[in-house]
C-alpha positions, 0 to 999 in steps of 0.5 A, a space after each residue: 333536199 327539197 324540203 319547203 313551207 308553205 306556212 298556210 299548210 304548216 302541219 301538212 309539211 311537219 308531218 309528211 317531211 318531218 320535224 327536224 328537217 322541217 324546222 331546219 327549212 323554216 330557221 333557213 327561211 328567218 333572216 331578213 337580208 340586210 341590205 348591201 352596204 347597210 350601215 345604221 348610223 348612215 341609215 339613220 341620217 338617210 331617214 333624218 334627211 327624207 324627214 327633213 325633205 317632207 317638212 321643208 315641201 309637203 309637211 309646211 304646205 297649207 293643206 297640211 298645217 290645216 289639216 294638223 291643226 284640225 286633226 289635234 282639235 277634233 281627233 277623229 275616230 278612225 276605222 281601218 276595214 281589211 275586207 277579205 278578198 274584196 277587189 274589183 275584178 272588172 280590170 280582169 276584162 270585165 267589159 268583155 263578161 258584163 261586169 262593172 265592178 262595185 257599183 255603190 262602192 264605185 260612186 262614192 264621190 265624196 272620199 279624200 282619196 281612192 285608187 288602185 292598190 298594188 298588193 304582193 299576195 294572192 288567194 290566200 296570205 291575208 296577214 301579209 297585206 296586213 303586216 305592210 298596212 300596219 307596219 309600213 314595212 315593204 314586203 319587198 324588203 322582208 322577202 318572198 314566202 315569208 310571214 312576218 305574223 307568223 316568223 318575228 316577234 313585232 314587239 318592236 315593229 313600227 305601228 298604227 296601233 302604237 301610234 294612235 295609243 300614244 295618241 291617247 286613242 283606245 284600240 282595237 283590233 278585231 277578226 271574227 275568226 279563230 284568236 290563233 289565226 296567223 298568231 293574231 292572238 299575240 301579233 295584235 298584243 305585239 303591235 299595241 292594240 289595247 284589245 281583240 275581239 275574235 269569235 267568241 265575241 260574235 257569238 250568234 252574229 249574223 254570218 254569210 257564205 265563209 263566217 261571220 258577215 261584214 255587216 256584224 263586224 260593222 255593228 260591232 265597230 258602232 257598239 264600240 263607238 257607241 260605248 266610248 265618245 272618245 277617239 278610236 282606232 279600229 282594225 277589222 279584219 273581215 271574213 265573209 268573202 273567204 273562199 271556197 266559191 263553190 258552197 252554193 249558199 246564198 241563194 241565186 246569184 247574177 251569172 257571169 260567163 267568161 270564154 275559155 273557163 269551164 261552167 265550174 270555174 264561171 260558177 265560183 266566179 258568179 258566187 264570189 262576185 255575189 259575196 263582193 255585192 253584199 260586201 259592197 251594199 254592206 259598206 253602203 249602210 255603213 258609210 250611211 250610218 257613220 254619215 248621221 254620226 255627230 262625232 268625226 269619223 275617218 274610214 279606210 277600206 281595201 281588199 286584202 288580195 284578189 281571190 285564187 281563181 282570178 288566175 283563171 280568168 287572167 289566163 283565159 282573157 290574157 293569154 301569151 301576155 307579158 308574164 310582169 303585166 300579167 300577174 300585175 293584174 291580178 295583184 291589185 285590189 282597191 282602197 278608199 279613205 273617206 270622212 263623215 266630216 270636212 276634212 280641212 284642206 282636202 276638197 274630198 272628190 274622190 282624188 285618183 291616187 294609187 299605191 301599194 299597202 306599205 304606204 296606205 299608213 302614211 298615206 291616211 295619217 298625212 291626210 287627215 292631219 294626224 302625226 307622221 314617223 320620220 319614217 312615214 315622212 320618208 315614205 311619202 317622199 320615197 312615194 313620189 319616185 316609186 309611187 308603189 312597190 310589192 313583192 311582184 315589182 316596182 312602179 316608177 313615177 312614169 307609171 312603168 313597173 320593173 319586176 322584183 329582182 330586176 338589174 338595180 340600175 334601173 331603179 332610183 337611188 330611193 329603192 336602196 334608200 328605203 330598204 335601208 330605211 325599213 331594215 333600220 325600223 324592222 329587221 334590225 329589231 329583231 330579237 
């Protein structure tokens, strides 16, 4: 019959298609597919087996057990910034324009890790990117147009927040926006974290372009260290960068021209790349602030998403090009993993590591020394067979991609391997 959702948009589509068919389109849009020929008992030992693999290789190297053994001695505070809409759209031709990219951000030298990072949502699905940093569970395996934020009960979901709770850890979970958004309300609750703060928690904080700037979430997260000298895991979702791009309210702005793009479109382009420069100075002052902490720190940063309006310029600069490449360029942002101290067995210079979100969770914990699920463990091994994987594709360990739904027989045995893992710690969860 035609009837959709877009779940952006959900009280658009009830009231112009009705509710009964409306509700009928999103219980259709439920289930998870199981994965063919899944079985749990099987799944359990393919996990077990993965686990296994990463304790006999990288879980007994040296950098590990140092790392281990730090990380239980100085239990760092550790501080996860989703920073809306923050990629650096110079791999959009930005040598062509006159654009290199975050500088400041760009030249931090002395991070654990850093790189490309593959996402599966553009312009908009902010809860999607951070369902799959939270969680670790590949939206790949969920599946297109869902919303887990807004479909599933989490309650027994895989989580960061969980697991640095059992840690012992205070969390906390912040978004300076509406409580209700993305149901973050009871989604945060859901996935462990000890608090949330929304907007009623920033009231007279500074704002900038779309709400609240980066800069008062930043002074939020050191009132909270300054609070509690015990160890913290903080998850701030940002705002300021949210569209639109044609608002023309911070003042003059540096000009970019791309050909082939109307003076419109050149303009949102301008005011979004001013709104990435002040998230970029105000990462700087950050980073520098946590630097003069006496008290060990690990900072994870990474956009969310690429804005809407990189499609335009991707079309104006790529023409006729491989549509799997071409959309590739335009879901990756970026992410770094940096530390105010001397993380034991890592020499900390900017290692070039790309990804996708569903690994960035094990990916930090493995780093820094802290405990891994079996099924991060799994995740990591996984990683060096498909080093990333999104809802656009799947890269393979030759760098080559292989776009979603492509013939099976091109991907290695770890693809099935780990949907049936991360149905056994998600999907078949669900109440």
């Amino acid at each position: 019959l035609g009837v959709s959702m877009e779940y952006w948009y959900a009280l658009d589509y009830y009231e112009r298609q009705g509710f009964l068919t409306t509700f009928v389109a999103v219980a259709q849009d439920l289930p998870i597919e199981r994965p063919e020929g899944y079985d749990e008992a099987q799944a359990r030992a393919t996990e077990a087996s993965y686990a296994a693999e990463y304790d006999a290789g990288d879980g007994a190297s040296v950098r590990r057990t140092v790392a281990e053994e730090q990380f239980e001695e100085v239990r760092p505070t550790v501080i996860c910034i989703m920073n809306e809409t923050f990629a650096d759209l110079s791999v959009l031709g930005g040598d062509v324009w006159g654009y290199e990219g975050p500088a400041r951000y760009n030249s931090l030298s002395d991070s654990l890790m850093t790189g490309d990072l593959a996402v599966s949502v553009l312009g908009g699905g902010t809860c999607n990117s951070e369902f799959e940093l939270l969680t670790g569970i590949p939206l790949a395996y969920v599946g297109d147009g869902k919303y887990p934020y807004s479909l599933y009960d989490l309650s027994e979901a895989p989580s960061l927040a969980k697991q640095f709770s059992e840690l012992g850890y205070a969390t906390t979970a912040m978004h300076p926006n509406y409580a209700t958004n993305w149901n973050r309300d009871r989604v945060y609750e859901a996935l462990g974290f000890d608090e949330f703060l929304c907007i009623d928690d920033f009231e007279g904080a500074e704002t900038f372009h779309s709400g609240v700037s980066d800069a008062a979430t930043y002074d939020k997260i050191l009132e909270l260290l300054e609070a509690d000298d015990g160890p913290q895991f903080i998850f701030d979702v940002t705002m300021q960068n949210h569209s639109a791009y044609d608002q023309e309210n911070i003042g003059k702005v540096t000009e970019y021209s791309v050909d082939g793009m109307s003076s419109y479109d050149n303009d949102r382009l301008s005011e979004y790349l001013a709104c990435i420069e002040e998230s970029d100075r105000a990462l700087a002052e950050l980073v520098d602030e946590l630097r003069d902490l006496e008290r060990p720190v690990v900072l994870l940063f990474f956009g969310d998403h690429q804005p809407a309006l990189s499609t335009i310029v991707n079309d104006a600069l790529y023409p006729g090009e491989d549509a799997l490449e071409h959309s590739l360029r335009i879901h990756e942002t970026t992410y770094v993993i940096w530390a105010n101290y001397d993380v034991a067995g890592n020499d900390q210079r900017a290692e070039k590591n790309d990804t996708s979100i569903c690994y960035l969770g094990a990916l930090l914990n493995e780093a820094v020394g802290a405990p891994l699920s079996d099924y991060q463990k799994a995740e990591l091994v996984v990683r060096e067979e498909l080093p990333a994987l999104s809802l656009v594709g799947t890269r393979l360990a030759d760098g080559s991609w292989l776009a979603a739904g492509s013939d099976a027989e091109g991907l290695p045995d770890s693809y099935a391997d780990l949907a049936d893992m991360a149905y056994l710690e998600f999907a078949s969860k669900l109440k």
